[in-house]
N, C-alpha and C positions, 0 to 999 in steps of 0.2 A: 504494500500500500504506500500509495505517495505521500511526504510529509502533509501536501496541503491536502488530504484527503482524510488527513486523521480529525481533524477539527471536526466536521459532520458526521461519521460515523460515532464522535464522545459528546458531540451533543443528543446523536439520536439516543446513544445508551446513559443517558447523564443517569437516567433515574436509579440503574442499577450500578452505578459508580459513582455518584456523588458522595454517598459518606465514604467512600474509601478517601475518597481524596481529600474532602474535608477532616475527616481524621489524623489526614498525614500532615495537614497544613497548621491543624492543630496542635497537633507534637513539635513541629518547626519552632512555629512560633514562640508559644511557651518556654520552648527549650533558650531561643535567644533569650525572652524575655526575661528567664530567671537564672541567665548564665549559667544553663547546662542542668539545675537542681531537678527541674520537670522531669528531665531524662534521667535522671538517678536511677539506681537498683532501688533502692530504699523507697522510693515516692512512688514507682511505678506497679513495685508491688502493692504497696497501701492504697493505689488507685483502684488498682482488681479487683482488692478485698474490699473497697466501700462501692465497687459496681456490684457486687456479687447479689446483694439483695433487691437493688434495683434492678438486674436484667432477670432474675429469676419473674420478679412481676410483669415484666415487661415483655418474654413470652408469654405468659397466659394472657394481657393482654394484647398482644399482636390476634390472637385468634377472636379478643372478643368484638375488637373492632374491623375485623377481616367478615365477621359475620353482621356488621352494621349498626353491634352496639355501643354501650361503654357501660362502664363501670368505676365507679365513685367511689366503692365501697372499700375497695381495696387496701386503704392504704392503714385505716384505721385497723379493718379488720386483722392485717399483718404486724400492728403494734399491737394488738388484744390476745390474738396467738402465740406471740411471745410473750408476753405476760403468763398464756394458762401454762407455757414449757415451764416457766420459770417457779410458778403455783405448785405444778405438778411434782419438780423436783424438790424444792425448799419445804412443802409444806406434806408431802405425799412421802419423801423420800423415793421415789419412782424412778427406775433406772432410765439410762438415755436411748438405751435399744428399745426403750416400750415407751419413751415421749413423743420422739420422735416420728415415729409412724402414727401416733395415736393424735397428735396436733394436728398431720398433715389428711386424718381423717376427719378430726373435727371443722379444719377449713373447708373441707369438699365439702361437708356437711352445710357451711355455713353459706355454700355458691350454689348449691342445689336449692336452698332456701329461697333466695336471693332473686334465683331464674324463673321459680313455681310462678308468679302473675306476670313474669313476663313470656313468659314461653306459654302459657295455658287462659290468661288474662288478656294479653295484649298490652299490657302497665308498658309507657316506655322503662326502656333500663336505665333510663338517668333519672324516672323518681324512686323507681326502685331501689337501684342501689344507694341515691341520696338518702333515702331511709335506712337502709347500712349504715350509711357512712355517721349518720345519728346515734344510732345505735351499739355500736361500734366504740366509737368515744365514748358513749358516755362506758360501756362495759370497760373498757378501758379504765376508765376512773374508779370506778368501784373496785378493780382489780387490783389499783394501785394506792388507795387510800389510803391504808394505815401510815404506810411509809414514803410514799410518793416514789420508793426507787426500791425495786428486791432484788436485791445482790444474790448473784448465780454461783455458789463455791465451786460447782460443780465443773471438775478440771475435762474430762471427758466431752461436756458438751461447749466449754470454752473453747478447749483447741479445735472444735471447729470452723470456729469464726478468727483462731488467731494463731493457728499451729499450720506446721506446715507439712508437706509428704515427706516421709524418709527417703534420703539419698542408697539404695541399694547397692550404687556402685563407685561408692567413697572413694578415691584416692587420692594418696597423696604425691603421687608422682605427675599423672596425668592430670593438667590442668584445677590444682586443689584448689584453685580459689572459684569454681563453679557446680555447681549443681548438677552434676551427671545426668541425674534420670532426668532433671528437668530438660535437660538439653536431649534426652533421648526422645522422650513425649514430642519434643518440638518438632524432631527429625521424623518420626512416627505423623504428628498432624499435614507436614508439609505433605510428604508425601501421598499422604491420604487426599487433601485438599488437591493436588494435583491430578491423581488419580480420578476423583469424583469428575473434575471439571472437566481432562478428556472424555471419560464418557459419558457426560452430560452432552457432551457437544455429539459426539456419536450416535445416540441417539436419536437426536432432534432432525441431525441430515436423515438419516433411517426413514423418519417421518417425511421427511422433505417440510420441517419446519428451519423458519431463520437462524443464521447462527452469527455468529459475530464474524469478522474478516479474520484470516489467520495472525497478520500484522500483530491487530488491536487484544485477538485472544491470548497472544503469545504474552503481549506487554500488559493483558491483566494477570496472569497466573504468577512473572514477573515481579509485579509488585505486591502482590498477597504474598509470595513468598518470600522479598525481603522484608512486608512485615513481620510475618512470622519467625524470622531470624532474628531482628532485632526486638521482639517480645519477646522471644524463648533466652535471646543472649541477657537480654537484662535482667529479667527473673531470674536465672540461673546465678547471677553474680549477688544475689539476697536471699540465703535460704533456698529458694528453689518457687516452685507452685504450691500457693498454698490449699490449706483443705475449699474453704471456698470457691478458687479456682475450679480444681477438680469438680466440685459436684457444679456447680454452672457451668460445668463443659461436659459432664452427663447428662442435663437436665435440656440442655440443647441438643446435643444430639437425638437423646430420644423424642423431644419435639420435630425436630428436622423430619425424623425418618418418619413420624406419627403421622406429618402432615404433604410427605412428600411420596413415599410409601407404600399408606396403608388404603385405606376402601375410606374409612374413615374422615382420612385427611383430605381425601378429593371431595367427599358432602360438605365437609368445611368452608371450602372452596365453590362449592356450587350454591351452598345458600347466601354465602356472600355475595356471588354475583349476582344468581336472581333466587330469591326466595319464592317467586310464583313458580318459577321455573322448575325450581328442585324440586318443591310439593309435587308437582304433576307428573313428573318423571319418578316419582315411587320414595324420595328421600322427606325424612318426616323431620321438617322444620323444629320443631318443638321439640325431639329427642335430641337434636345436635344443639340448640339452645341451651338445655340443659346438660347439654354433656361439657360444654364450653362453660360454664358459668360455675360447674362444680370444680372444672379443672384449674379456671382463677383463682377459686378459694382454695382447693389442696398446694399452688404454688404461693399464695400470700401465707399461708400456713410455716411454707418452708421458709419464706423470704421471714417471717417472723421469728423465727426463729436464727437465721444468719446474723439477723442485728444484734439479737438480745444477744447473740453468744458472743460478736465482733465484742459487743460493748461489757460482756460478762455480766449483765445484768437489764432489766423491763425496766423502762423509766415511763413518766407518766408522759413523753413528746414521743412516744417513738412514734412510727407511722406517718408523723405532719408530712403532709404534702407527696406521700407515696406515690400515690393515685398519678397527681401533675409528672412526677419524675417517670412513673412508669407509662403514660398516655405519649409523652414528649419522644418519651428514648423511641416508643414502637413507631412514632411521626417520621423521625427521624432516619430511622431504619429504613422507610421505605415501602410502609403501609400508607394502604389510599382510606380516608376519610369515607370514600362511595361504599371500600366494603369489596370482598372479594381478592384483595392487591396484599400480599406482603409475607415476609420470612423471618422466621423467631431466627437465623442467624442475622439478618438485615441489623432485626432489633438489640441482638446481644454489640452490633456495633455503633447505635444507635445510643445503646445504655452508656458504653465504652467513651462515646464523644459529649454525652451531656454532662458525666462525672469529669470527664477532661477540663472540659469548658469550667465549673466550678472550682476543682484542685487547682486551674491553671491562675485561675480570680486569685483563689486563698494565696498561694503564695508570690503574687505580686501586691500582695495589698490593699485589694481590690473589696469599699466596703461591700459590706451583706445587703443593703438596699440596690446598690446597683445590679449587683448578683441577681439579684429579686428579676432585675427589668431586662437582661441579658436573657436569663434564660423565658421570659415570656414571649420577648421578641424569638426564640430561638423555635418557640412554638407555634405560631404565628407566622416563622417563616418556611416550617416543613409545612406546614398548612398549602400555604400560596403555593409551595415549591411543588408539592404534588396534582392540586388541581393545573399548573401552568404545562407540566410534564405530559398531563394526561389529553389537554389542550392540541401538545404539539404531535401526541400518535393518533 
């Protein structure tokens, strides 16, 4: 492909390459701005670990606004869930092998709830879950009452918000100042990510659907791949990946595959585009509604639990503004507003550029009021960005 032919073919794919770049433009800059600190082992990893609870929410809602809704509820509901882990262990003495699954039960419980007038009522989902989001806080406040903050002693369910995976392949010859396995995982993802992409492209000729020019395909695998090197290189020079990490890169994957996959993930898909359409073609609007709204709640469950354990303790703010972070990151990502459009990895880098964007503020200095007005405009402008995108196919 001709230089000057690359310019149209990255405007036509902007929508699926815009946060990559924005991303990288992000890490640039920052990195000047705070003469090199952004780009540290040490900030980069802590950047991870404070995405970790917001990209977990941030796929279940990528699907809930893929299906045309939202959800309000979330954010509160995921500081209340950590609250009941934290209930469970301090005051239950209850191990973390039986909270754990057992919060992430009472979430789904809490989105099946949630969905019932919306899915069988026809309630929009924004009074619905605004009546969560009520309810929610205030459960919250009752849960946190006596003490306003319940310290979590609980080491087991701390390191998983602040421990990190064992290095299996320690040495001290080869490269001891790095994190082995982290660096193996990375070599493992690249190649997996490259693998996918050729035969993702494979396929679609198969079909004789469009694919990208070889040029431009070449030069995104390219640049996925050095960023992959240089997140797997920096991680590895702090500890390594932490537990957080890991389970958000489980927790996508098996969303990826759920919704890319499965029978499933295609009705996902199909009621977001057209809900009249899906109905009559045999797929039951109302069962994927509620299959979606329960899966919001068992991921705010999990995400509730990433904080309290980050923070080693439920405080009575957790949760503030969950909701906003995780609506923005799944915007961001490269979900359509119409419904039908968007990918929990979109979103997991989505999550990755709005935590950027704040870490990038905090350590320039940057007050918390302005922060406020950044990231609103930030939302406001995947808004516009996607309706202008969709304008121009």
């Amino acid at each position: 492909m001709a230089l000057k032919d690359l310019g149209p073919e990255l405007k036509k794919h902007i929508r699926d390459y815009g946060m990559l770049i924005a991303l990288a433009v992000i890490f640039i800059v920052f990195g000047i701005a705070t003469d090199g600190i952004f780009l540290s082992s040490r900030n980069i990893s802590n950047l991870m670990n404070q995405t970790g609870y917001i990209a977990v929410l941030a796929v279940g809602m990528t699907l809930i606004i893929v299906i045309r809704h939202i959800d309000l509820s979330v954010g509160y509901l995921s500081g209340f869930m950590g609250a009941v882990s934290a209930l469970l262990m301090v005051n239950l003495n209850m191990p973390v092998f039986l909270v754990v699954p057992l919060v992430m039960i009472f979430g789904a419980t809490a989105g099946f709830i949630t969905s019932l007038p919306v899915a069988k009522l026809g309630i929009p989902a924004f009074v619905a879950s605004l009546a969560g989001w009520l309810i929610y806080r205030g459960a919250l406040l009752l849960a946190t009452l006596k003490t306003g903050t319940i310290i979590i002693p609980n080491k087991s369910f701390n390191a998983i918000g602040n421990g990190f995976i064992p290095d299996i392949f320690a040495s001290e010859s080869f490269l001891p100042e790095r994190h082995k396995l982290t660096l193996f995982l990375g070599l493992i993802a690249m190649l997996w990510a490259i693998y996918g992409s050729v035969k993702a492209r494979r396929s679609k000729q198969q079909y004789g659907f469009e694919v990208l020019p070889m040029d431009l395909f070449i030069l995104k695998n390219v640049f996925i791949t050095v960023m992959l090197v240089l997140v797997t290189w920096t991680l590895a020079g702090y500890n390594g990946m932490s537990w957080t990490v890991a389970i958000v890169l489980v927790v996508v994957a098996v969303y990826n595959f759920m919704t890319k996959k499965t029978v499933i993930g295609r009705h996902i898909y199909a009621v977001g585009g057209n809900p009249e359409a899906a109905e009559l073609s045999g797929i039951s609007v109302e069962k994927i509604t509620i299959f979606v709204f329960s899966s919001m709640g068992m991921l705010a469950g999990l995400s509730g639990m990433l904080y309290a354990s980050r923070l080693q303790s439920a405080t009575i703010q957790a949760g503030t503004l969950g909701e906003l972070d995780a609506i923005a990151s799944a915007f961001i990502g490269g979900v359509s507003a119409a419904g039908g459009v968007g990918s929990v990895v979109g979103s997991l880098i989505g999550a990755i550029v709005f935590v950027s964007l704040t870490t990038g503020m905090n350590l320039m200095g940057i007050d918390i009021s302005f922060q406020y007005i950044v990231r609103g405009l930030i939302l406001v402008g995947a808004v516009v960005f996607d309706v202008a995108t969709r304008k121009v196919k």
